[in-house]
C-alpha positions as CSV (number, residue, x, y, z in Angstrom):
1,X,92.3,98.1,54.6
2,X,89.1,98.3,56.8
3,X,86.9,95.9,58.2
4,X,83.4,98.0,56.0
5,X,85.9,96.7,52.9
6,X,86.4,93.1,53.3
7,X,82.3,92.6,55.1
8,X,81.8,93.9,51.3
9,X,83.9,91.4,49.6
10,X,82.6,88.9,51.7
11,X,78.9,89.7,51.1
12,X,79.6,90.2,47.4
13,X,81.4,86.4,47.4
14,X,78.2,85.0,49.1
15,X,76.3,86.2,46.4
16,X,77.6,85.0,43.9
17,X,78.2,81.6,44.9
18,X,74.3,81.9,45.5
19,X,73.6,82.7,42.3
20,X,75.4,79.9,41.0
21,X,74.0,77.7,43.2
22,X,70.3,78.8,41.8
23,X,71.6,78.4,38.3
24,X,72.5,74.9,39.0
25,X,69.6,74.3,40.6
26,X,67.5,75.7,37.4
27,X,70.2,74.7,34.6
28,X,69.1,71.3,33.0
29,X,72.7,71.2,31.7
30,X,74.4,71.3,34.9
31,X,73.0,67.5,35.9
């Protein structure tokens, strides 16, 4: 385990939850 590893994870997390936060944002069907 390295820290390159879990800065990936991390960034990888972050962007998804961004995208899903757009997508709500956008989505009619999410309100």
């Amino acid at each position: 385990f390295s820290v390159g590893v879990f800065v990936i994870k991390n960034a990888i997390q972050n962007f998804k939850n961004a995208i899903q936060t757009k997508t709500m944002e956008v989505s009619p069907m999410a309100k």
